[in-house]
N, CA, C and O atoms as CSV, one atom per row, in Angstrom:
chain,resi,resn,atom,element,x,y,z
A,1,UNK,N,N,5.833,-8.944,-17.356
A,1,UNK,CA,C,5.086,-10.156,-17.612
A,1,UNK,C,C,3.611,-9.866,-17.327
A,1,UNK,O,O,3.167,-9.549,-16.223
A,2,UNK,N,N,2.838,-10.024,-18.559
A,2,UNK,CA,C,1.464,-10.208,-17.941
A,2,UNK,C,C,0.658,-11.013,-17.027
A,2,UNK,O,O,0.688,-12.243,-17.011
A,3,UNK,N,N,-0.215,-10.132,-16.108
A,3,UNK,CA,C,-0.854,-10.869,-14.798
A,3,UNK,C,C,-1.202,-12.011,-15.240
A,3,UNK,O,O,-1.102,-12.807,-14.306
A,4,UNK,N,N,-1.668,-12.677,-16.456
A,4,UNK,CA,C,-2.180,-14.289,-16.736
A,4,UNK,C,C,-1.104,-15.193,-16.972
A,4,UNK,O,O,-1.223,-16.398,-16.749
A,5,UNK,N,N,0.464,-14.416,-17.632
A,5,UNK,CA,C,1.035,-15.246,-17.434
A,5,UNK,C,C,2.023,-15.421,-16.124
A,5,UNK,O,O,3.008,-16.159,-16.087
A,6,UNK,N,N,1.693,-14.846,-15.394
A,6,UNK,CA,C,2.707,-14.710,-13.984
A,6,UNK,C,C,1.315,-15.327,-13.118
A,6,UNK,O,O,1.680,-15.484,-11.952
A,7,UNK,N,N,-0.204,-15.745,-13.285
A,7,UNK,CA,C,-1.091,-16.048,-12.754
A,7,UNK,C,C,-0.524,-17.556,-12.676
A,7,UNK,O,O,-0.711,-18.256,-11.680
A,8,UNK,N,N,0.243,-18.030,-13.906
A,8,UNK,CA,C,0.565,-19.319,-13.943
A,8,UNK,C,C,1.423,-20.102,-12.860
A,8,UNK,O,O,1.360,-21.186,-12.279
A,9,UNK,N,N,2.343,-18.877,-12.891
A,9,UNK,CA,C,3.675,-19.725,-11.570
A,9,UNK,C,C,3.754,-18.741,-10.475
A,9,UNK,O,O,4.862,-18.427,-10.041
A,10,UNK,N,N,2.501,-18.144,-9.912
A,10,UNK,CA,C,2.816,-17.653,-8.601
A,10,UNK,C,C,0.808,-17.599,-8.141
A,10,UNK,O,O,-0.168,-17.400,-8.864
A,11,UNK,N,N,0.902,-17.818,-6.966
A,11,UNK,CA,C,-0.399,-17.713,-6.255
A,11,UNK,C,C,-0.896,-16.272,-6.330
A,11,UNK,O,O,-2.108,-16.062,-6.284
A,12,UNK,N,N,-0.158,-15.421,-6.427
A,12,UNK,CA,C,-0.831,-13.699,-6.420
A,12,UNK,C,C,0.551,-12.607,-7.183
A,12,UNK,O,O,1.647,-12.381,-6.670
A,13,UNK,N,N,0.194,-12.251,-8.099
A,13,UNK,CA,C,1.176,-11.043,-8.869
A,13,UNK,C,C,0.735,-10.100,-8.034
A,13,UNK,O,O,1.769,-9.782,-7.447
A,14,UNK,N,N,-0.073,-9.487,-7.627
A,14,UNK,CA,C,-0.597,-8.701,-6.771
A,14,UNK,C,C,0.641,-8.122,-5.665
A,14,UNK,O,O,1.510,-8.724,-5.035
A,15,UNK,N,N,0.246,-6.561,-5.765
A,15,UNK,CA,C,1.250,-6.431,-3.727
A,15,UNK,C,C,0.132,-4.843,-3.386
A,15,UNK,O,O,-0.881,-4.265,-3.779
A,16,UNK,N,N,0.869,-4.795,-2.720
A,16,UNK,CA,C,0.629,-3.741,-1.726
A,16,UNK,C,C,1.366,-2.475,-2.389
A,16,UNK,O,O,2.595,-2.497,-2.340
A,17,UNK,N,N,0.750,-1.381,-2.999
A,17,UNK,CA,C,1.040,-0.516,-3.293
A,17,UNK,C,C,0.626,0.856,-3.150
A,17,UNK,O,O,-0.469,0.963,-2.597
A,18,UNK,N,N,1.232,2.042,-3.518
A,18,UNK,CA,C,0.741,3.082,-3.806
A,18,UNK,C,C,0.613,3.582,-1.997
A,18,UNK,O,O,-0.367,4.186,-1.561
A,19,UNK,N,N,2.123,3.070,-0.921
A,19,UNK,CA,C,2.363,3.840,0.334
A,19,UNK,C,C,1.640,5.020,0.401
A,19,UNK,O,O,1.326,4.973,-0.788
A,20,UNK,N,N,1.119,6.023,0.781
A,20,UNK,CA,C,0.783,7.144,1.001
A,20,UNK,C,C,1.752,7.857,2.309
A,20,UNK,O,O,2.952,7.594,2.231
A,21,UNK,N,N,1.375,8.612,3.330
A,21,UNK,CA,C,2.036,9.125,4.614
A,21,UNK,C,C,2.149,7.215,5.457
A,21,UNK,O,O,1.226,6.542,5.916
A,22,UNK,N,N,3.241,6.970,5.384
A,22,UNK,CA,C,3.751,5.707,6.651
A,22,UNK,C,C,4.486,6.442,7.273
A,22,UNK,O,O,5.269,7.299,6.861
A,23,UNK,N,N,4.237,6.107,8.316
A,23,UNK,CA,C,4.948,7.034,10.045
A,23,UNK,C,C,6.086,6.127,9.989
A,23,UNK,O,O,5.929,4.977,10.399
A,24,UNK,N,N,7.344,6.546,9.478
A,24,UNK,CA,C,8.809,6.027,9.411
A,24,UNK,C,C,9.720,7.100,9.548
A,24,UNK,O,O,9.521,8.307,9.416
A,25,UNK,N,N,10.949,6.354,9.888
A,25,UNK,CA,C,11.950,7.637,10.022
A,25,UNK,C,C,11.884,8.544,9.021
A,25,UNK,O,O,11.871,9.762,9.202
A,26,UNK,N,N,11.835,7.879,7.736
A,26,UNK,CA,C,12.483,8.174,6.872
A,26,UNK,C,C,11.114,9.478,6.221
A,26,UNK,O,O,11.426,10.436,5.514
A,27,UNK,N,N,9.861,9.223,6.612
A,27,UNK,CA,C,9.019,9.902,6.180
A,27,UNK,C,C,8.733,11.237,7.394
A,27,UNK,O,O,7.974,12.193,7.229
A,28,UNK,N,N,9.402,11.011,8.347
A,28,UNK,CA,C,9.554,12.065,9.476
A,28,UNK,C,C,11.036,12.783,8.828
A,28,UNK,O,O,10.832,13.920,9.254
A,29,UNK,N,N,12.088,12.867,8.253
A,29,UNK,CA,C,13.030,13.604,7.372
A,29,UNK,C,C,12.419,14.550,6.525
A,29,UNK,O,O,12.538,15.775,6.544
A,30,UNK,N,N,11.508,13.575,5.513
A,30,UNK,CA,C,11.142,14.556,4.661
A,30,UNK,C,C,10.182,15.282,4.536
A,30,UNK,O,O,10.004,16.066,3.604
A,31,UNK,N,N,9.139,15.013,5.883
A,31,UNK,CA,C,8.346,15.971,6.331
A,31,UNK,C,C,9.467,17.694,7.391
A,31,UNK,O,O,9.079,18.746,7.899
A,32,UNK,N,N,10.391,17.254,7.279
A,32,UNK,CA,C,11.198,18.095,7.801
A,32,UNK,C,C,11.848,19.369,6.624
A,32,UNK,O,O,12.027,20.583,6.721
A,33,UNK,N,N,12.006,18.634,5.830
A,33,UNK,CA,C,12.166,19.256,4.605
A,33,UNK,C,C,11.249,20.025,3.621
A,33,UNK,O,O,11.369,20.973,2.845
A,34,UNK,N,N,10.135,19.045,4.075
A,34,UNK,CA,C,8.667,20.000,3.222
A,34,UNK,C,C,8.158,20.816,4.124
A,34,UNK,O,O,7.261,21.291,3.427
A,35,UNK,N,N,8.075,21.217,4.907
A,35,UNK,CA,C,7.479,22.102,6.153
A,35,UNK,C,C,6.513,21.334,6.819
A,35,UNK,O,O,5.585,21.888,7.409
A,36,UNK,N,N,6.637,20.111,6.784
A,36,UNK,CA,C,5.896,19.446,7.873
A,36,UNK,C,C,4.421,18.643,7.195
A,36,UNK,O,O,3.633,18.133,7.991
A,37,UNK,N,N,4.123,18.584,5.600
A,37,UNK,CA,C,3.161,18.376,5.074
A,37,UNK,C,C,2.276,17.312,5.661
A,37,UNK,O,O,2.653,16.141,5.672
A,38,UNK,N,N,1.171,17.660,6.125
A,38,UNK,CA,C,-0.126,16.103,6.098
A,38,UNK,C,C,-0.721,15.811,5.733
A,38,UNK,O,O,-1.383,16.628,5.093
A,39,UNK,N,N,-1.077,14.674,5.711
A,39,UNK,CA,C,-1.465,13.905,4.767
A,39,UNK,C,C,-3.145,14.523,4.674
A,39,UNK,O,O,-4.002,15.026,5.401
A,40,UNK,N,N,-2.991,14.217,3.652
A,40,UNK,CA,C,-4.885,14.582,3.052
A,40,UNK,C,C,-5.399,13.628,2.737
A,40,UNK,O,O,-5.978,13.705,1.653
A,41,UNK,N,N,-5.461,12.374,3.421
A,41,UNK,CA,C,-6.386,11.617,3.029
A,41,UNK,C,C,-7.659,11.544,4.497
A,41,UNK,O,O,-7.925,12.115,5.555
A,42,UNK,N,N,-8.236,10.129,3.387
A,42,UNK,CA,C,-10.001,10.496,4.277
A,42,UNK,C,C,-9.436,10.298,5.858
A,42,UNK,O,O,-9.767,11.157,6.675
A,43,UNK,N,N,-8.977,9.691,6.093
A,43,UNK,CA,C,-8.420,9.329,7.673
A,43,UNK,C,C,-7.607,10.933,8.663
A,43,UNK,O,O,-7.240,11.174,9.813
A,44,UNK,N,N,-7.655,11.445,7.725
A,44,UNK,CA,C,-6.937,12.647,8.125
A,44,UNK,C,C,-5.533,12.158,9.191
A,44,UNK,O,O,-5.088,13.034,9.933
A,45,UNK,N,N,-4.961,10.921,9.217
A,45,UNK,CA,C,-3.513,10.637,10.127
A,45,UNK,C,C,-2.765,9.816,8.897
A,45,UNK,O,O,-3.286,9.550,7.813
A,46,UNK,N,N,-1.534,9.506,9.282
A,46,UNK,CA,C,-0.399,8.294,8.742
A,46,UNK,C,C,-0.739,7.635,9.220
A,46,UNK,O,O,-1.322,7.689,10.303
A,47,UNK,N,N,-0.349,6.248,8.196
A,47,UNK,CA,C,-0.721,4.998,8.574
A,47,UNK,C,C,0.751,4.562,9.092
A,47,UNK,O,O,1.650,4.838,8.297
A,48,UNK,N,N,1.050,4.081,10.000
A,48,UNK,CA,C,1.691,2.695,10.665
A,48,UNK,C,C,2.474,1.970,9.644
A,48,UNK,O,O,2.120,2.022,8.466
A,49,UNK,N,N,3.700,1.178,10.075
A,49,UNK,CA,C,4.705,0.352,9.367
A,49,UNK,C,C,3.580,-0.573,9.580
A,49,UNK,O,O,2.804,-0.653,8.628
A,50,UNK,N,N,3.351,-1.198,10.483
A,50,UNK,CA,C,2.147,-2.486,10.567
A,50,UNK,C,C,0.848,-2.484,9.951
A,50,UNK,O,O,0.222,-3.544,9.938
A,51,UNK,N,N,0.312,-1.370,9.400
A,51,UNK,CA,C,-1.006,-1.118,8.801
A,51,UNK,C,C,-0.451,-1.770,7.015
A,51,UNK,O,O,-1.071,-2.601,6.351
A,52,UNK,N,N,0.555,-1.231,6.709
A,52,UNK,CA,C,1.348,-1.434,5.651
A,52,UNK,C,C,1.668,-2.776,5.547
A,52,UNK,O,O,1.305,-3.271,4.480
A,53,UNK,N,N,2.206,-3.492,6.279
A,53,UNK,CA,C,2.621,-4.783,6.907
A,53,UNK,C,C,1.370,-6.066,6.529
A,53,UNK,O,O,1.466,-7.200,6.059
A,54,UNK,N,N,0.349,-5.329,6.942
A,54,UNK,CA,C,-0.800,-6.225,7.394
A,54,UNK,C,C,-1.024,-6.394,5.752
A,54,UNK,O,O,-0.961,-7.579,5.422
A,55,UNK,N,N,-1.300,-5.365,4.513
A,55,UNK,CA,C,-1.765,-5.634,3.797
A,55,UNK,C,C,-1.261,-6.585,2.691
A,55,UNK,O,O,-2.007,-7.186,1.918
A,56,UNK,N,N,1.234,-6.714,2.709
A,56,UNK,CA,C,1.522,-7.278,2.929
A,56,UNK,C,C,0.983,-8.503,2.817
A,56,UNK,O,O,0.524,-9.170,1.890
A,57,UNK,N,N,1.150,-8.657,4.037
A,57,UNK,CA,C,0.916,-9.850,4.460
A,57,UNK,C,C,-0.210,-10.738,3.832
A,57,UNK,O,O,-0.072,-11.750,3.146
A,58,UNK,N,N,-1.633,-9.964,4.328
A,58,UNK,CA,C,-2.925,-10.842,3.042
A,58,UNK,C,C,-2.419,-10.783,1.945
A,58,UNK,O,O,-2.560,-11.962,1.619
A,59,UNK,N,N,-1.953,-10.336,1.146
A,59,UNK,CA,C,-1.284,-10.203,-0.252
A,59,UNK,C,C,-0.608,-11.779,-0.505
A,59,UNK,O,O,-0.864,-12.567,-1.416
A,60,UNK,N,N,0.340,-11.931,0.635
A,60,UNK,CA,C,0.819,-13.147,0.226
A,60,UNK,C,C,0.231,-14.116,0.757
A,60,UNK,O,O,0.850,-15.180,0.766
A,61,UNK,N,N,-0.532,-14.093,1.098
A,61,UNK,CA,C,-1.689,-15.064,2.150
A,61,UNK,C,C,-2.285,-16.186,1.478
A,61,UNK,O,O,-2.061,-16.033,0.277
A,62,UNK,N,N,-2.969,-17.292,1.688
A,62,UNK,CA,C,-3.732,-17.985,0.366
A,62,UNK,C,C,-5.046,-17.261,0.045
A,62,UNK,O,O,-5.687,-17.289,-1.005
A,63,UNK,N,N,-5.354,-16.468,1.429
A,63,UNK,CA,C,-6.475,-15.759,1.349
A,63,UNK,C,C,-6.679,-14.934,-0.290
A,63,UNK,O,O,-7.694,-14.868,-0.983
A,64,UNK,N,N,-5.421,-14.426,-0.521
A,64,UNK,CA,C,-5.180,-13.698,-1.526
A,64,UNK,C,C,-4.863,-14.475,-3.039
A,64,UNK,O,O,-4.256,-13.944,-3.970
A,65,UNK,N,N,-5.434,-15.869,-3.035
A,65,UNK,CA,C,-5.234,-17.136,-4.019
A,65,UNK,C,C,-5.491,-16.134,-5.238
A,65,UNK,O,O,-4.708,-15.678,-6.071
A,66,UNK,N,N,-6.647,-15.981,-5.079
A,66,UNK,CA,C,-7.879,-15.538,-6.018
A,66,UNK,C,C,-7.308,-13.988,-6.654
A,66,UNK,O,O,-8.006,-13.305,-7.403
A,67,UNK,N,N,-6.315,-13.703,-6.333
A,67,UNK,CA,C,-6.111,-11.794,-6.871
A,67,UNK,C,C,-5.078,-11.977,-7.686
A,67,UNK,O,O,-4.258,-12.872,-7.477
A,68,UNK,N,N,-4.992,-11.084,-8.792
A,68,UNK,CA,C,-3.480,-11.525,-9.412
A,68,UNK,C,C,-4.160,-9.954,-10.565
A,68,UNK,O,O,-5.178,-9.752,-11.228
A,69,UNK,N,N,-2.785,-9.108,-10.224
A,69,UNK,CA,C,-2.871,-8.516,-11.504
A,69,UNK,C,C,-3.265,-7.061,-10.558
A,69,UNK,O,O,-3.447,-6.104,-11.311
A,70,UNK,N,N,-3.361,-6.858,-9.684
A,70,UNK,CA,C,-4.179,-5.614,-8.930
A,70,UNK,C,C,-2.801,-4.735,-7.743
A,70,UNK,O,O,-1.957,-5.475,-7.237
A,71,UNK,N,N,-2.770,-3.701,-7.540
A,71,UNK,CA,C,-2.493,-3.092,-6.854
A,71,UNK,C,C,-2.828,-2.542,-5.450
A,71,UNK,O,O,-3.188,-1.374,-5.592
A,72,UNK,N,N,-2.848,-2.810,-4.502
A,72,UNK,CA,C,-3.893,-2.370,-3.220
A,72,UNK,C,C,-2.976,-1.078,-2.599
A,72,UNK,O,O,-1.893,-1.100,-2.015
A,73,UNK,N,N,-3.914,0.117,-2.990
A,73,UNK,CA,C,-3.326,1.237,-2.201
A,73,UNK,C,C,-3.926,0.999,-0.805
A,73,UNK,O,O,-5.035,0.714,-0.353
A,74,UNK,N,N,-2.744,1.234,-0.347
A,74,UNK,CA,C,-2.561,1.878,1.390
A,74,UNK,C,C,-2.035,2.995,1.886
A,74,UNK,O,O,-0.967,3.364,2.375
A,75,UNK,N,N,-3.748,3.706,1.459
A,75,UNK,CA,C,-3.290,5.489,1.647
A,75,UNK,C,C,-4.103,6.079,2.573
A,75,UNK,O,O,-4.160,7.302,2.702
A,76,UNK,N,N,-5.036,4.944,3.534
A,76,UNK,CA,C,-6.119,5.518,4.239
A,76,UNK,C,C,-7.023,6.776,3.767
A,76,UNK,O,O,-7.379,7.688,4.512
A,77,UNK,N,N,-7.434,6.612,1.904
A,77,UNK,CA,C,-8.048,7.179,1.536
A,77,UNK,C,C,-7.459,7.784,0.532
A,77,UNK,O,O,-8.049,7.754,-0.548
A,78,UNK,N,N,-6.213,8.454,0.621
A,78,UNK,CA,C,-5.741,9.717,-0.309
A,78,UNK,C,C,-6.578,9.292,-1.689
A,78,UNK,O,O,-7.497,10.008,-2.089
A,79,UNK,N,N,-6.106,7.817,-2.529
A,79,UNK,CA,C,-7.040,8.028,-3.554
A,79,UNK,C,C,-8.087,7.764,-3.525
A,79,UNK,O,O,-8.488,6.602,-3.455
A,80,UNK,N,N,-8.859,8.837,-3.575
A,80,UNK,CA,C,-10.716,8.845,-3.666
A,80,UNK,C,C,-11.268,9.095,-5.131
A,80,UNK,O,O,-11.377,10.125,-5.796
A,81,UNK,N,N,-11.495,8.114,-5.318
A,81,UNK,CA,C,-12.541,8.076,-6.751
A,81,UNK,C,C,-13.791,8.036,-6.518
A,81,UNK,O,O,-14.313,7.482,-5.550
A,82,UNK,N,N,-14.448,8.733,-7.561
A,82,UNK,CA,C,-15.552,8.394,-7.318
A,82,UNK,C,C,-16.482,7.563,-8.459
A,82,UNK,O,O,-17.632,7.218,-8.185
């Protein structure tokens, strides 16, 4: 469905996307499996279940009335455009 028509019956099409390194079990496995890879983004650490959480959260917020149609990476950098 396009963002204008899903703009109609929901406050935000919008989420939280594009996880990068989240410090979870499940991402401590498969750093076990890759030889331990880290993350390369600008922050040089993993982000947190709650860093993830938080963005979440404004996403569904009213704060977030106004967004519809967008993706918010939470990669503490990995994608850098310039």
């Amino acid at each position: 469905m396009a963002a204008a028509d899903w703009g109609a019956l929901s406050h935000s099409s919008s989420r939280p996307g594009e996880p990068a390194y989240i410090d979870t079990e499940r991402q401590k496995e498969l750093e076990a499996v890759t030889g331990g890879k880290r993350p390369g983004n600008a922050l040089r650490r993993s982000g947190t279940p709650e860093e993830f959480a938080r963005a979440a959260v404004f996403l569904l917020s009213p704060a977030a009335a106004y967004l519809t149609g967008v993706m918010l990476p939470v990669d503490g950098g990995e994608l850098r455009v310039l």
